[in-house]
N, CA, C and O atoms as CSV, one atom per row, in Angstrom:
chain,resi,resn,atom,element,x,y,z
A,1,UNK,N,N,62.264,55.655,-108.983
A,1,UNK,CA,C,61.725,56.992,-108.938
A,1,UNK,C,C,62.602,57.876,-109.823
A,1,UNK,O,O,63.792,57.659,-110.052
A,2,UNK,N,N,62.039,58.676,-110.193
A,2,UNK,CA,C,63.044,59.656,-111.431
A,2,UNK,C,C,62.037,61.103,-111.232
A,2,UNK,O,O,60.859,61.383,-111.454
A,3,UNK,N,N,63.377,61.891,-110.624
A,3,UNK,CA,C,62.542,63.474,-110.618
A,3,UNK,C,C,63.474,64.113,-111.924
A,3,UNK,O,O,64.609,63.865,-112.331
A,4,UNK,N,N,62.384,65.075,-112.366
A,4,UNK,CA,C,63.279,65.633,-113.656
A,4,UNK,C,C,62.423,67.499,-113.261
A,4,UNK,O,O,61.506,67.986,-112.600
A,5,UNK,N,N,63.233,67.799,-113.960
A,5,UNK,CA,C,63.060,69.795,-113.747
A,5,UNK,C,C,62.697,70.176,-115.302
A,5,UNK,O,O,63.615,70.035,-116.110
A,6,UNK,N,N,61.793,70.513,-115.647
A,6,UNK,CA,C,61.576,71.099,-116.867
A,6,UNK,C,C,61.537,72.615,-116.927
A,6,UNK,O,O,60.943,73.148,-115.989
A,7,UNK,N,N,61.991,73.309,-117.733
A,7,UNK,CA,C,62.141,74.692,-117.966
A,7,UNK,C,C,61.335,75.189,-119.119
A,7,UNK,O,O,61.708,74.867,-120.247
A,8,UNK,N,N,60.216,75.974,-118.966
A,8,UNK,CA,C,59.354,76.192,-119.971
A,8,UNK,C,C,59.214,77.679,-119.770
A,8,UNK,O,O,59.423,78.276,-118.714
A,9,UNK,N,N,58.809,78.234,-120.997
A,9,UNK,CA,C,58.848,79.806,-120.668
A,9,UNK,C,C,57.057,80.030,-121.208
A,9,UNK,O,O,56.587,79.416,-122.166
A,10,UNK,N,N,56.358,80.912,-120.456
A,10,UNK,CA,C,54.917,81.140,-120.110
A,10,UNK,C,C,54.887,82.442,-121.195
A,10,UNK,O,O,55.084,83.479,-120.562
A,11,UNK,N,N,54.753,82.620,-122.224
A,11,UNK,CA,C,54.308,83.772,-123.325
A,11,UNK,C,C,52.505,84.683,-123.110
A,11,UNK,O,O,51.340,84.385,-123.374
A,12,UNK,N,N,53.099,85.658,-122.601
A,12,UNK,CA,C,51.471,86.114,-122.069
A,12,UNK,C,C,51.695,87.675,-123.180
A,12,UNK,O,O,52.675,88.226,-123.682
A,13,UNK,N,N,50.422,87.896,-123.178
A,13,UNK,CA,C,50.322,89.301,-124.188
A,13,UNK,C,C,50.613,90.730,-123.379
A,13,UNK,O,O,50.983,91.736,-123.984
A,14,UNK,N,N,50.345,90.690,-121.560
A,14,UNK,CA,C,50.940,91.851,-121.916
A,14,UNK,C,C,51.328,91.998,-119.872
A,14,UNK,O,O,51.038,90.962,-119.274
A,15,UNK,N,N,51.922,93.187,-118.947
A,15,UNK,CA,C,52.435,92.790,-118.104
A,15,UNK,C,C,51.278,92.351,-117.508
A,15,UNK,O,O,51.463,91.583,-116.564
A,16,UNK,N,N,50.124,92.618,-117.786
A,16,UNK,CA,C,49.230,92.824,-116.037
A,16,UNK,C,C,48.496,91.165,-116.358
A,16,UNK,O,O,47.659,90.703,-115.583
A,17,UNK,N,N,48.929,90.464,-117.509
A,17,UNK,CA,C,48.116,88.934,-117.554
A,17,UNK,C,C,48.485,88.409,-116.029
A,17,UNK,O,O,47.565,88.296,-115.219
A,18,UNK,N,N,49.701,88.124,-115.689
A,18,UNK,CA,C,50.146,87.285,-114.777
A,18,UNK,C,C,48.688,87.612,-113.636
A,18,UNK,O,O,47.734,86.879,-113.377
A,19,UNK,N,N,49.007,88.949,-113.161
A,19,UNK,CA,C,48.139,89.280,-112.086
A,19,UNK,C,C,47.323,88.459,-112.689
A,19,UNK,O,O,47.460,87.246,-112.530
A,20,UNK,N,N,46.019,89.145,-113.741
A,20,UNK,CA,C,45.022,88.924,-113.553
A,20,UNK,C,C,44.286,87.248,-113.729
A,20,UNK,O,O,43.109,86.889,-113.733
A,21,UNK,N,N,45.832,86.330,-113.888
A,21,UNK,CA,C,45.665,85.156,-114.166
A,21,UNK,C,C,45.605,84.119,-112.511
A,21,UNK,O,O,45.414,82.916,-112.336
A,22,UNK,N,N,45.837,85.130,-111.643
A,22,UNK,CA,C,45.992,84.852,-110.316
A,22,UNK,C,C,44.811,85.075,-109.927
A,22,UNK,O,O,44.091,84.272,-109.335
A,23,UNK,N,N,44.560,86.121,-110.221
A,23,UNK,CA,C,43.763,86.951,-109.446
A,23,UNK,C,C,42.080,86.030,-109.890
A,23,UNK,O,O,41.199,85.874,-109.044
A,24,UNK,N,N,41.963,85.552,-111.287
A,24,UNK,CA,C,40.709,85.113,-112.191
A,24,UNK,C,C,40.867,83.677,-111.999
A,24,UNK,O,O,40.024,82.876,-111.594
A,25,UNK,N,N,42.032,83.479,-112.337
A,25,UNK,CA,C,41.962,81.573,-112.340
A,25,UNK,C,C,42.268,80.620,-111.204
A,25,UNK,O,O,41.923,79.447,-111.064
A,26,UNK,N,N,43.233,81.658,-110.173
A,26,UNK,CA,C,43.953,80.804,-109.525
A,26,UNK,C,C,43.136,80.179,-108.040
A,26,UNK,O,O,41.942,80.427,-107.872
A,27,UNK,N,N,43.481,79.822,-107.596
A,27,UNK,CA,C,42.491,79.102,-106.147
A,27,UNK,C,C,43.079,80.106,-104.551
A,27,UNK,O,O,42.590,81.031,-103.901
A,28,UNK,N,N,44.323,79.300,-104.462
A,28,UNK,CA,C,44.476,80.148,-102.923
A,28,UNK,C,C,44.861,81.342,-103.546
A,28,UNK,O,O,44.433,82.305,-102.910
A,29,UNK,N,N,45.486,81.649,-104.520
A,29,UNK,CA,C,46.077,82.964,-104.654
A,29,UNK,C,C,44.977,84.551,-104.483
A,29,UNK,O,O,45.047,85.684,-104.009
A,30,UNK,N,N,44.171,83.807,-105.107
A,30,UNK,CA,C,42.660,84.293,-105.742
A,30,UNK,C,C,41.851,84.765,-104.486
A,30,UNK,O,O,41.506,85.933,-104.303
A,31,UNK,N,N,41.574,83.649,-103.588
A,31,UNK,CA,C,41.405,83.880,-102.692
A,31,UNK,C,C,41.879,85.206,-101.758
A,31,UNK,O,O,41.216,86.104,-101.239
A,32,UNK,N,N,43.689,84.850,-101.785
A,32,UNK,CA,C,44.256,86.228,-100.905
A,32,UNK,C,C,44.214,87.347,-101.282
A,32,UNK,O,O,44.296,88.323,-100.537
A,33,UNK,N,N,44.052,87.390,-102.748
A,33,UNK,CA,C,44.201,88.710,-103.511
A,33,UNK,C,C,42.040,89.415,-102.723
A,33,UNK,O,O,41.631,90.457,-102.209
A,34,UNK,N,N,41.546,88.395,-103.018
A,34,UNK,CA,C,40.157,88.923,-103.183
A,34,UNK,C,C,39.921,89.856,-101.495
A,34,UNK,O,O,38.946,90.580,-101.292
A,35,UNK,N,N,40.748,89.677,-100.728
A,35,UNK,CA,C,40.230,89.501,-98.941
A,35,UNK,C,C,41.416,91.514,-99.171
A,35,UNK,O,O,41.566,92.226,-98.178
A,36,UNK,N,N,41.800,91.789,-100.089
A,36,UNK,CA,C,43.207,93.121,-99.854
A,36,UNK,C,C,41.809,94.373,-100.362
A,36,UNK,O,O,40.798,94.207,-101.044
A,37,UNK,N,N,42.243,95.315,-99.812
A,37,UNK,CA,C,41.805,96.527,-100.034
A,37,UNK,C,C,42.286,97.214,-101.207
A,37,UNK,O,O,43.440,97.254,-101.633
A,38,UNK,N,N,41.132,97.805,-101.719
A,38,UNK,CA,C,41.628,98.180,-103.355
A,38,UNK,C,C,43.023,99.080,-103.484
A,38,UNK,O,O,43.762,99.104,-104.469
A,39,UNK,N,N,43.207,99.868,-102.150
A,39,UNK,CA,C,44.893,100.398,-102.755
A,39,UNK,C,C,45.684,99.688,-102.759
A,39,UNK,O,O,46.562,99.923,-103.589
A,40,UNK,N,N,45.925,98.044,-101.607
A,40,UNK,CA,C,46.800,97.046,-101.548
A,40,UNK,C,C,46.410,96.707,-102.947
A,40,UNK,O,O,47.294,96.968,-103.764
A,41,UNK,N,N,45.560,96.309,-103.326
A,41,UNK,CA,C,45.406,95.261,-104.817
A,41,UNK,C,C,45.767,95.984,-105.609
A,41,UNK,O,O,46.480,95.402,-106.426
A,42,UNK,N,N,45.573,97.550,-105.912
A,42,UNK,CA,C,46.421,98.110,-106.564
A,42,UNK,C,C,48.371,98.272,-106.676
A,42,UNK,O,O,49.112,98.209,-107.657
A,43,UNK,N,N,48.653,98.485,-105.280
A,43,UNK,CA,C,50.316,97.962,-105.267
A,43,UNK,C,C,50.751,96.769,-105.365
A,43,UNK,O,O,51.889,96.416,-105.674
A,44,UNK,N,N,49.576,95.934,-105.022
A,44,UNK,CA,C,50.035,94.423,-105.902
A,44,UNK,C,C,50.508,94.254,-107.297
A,44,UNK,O,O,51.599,93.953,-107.778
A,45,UNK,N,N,49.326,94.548,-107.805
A,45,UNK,CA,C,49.041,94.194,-109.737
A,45,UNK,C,C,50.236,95.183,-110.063
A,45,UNK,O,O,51.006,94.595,-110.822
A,46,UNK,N,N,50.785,96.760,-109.710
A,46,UNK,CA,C,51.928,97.425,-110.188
A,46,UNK,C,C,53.094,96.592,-109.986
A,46,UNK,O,O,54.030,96.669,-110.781
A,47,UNK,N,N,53.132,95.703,-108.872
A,47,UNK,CA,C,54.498,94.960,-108.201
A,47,UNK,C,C,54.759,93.809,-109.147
A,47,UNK,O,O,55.885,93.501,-109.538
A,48,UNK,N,N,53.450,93.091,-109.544
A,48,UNK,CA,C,53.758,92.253,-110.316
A,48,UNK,C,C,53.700,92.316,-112.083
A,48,UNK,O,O,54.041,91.483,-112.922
A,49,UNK,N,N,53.085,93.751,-112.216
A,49,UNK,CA,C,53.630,93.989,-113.750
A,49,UNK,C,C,55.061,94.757,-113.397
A,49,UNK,O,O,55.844,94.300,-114.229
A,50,UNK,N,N,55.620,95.495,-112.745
A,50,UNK,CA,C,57.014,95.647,-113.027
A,50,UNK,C,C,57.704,94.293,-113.269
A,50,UNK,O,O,58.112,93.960,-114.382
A,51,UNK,N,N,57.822,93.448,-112.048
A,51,UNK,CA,C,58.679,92.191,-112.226
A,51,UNK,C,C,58.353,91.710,-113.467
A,51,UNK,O,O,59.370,91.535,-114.138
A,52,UNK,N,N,57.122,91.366,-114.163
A,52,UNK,CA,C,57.037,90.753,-115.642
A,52,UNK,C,C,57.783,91.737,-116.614
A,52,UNK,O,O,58.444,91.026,-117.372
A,53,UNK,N,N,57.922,92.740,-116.846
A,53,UNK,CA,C,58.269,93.746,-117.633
A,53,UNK,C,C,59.694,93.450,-118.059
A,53,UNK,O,O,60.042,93.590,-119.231
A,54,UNK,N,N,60.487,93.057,-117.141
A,54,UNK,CA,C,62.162,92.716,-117.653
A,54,UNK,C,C,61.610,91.340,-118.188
A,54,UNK,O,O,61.996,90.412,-117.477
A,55,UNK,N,N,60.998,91.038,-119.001
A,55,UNK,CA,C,60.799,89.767,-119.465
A,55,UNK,C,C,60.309,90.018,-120.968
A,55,UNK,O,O,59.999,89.162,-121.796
A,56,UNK,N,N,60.318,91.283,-121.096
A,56,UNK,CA,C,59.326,91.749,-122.228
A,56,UNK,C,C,60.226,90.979,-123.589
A,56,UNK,O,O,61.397,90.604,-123.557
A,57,UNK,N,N,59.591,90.924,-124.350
A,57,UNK,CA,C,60.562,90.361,-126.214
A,57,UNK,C,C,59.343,90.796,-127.205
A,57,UNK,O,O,58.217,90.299,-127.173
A,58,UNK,N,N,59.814,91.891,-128.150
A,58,UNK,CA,C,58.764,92.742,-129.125
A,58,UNK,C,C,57.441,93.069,-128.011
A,58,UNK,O,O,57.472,93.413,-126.830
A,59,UNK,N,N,56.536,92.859,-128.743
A,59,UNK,CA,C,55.374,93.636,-127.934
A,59,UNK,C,C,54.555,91.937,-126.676
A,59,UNK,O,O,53.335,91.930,-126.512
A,60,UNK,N,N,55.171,91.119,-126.202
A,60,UNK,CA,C,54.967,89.670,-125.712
A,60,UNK,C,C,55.722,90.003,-124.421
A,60,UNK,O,O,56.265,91.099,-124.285
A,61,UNK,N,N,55.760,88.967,-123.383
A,61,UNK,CA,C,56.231,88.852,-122.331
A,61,UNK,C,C,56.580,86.990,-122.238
A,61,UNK,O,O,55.690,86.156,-122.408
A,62,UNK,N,N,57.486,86.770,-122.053
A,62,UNK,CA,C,58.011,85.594,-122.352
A,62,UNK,C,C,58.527,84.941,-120.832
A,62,UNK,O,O,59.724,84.661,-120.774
A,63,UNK,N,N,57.891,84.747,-119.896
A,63,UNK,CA,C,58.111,84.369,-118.579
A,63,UNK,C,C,58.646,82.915,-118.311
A,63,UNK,O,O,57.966,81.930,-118.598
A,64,UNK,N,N,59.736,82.838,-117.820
A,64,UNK,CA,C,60.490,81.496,-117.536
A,64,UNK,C,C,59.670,80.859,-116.373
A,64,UNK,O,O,59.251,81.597,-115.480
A,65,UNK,N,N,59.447,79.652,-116.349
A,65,UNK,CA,C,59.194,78.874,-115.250
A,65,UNK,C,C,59.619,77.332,-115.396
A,65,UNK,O,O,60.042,76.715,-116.373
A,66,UNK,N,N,59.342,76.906,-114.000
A,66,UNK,CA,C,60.159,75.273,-114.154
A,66,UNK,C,C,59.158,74.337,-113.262
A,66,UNK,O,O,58.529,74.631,-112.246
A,67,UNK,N,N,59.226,73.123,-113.981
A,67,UNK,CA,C,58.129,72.304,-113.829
A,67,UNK,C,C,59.108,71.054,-113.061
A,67,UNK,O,O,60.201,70.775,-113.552
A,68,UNK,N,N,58.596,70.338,-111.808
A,68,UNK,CA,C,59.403,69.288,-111.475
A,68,UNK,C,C,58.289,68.169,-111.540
A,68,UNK,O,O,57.116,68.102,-111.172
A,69,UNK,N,N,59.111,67.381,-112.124
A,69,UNK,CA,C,58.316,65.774,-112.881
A,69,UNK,C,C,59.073,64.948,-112.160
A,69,UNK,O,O,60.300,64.853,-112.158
A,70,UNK,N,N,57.871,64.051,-111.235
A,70,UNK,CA,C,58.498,63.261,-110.231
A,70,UNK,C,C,57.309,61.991,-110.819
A,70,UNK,O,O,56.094,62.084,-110.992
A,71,UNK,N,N,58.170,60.924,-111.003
A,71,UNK,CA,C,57.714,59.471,-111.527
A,71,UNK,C,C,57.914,58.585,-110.741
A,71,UNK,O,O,58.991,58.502,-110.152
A,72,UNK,N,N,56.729,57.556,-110.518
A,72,UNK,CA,C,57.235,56.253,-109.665
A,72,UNK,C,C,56.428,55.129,-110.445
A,72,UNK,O,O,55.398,55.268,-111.105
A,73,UNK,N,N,57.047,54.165,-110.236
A,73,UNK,CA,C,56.757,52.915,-111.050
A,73,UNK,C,C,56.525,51.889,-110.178
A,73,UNK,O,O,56.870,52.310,-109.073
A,74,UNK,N,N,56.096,50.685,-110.076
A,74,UNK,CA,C,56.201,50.067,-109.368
A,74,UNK,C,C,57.115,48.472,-110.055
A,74,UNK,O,O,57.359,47.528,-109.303
């Protein structure tokens, strides 16, 4: 078995992608977001474009994430 951690950084065009990549593509997330009342979904999408924002590089958002790669062979 061999687990490995990959570190990849997610380049989106601008803060509010993340949300709306949750909010449009994602399954359970999508789900929880859809069930909030429009002022909650509004302090959501602000909560999560601030946090993207310290990520900013020129006019891009360059978001770190990490991938764990777990292999088995027989």
């Amino acid at each position: 078995m061999s687990f490995q951690t990959h570190l990849v950084e997610w380049n989106v065009p601008t803060a509010r992608y993340l949300f709306e990549a949750e909010r449009d593509a994602g399954v359970r997330t999508a789900g929880l977001l859809a069930r909030q009342t429009s002022d909650r979904l509004d302090t959501i999408m602000r909560a999560i474009e601030n946090g993207v924002r310290r990520y900013a590089k020129g006019d891009r958002f360059i978001i770190p994430m990490a991938a764990h790669i777990i292999m088995i062979s027989k």
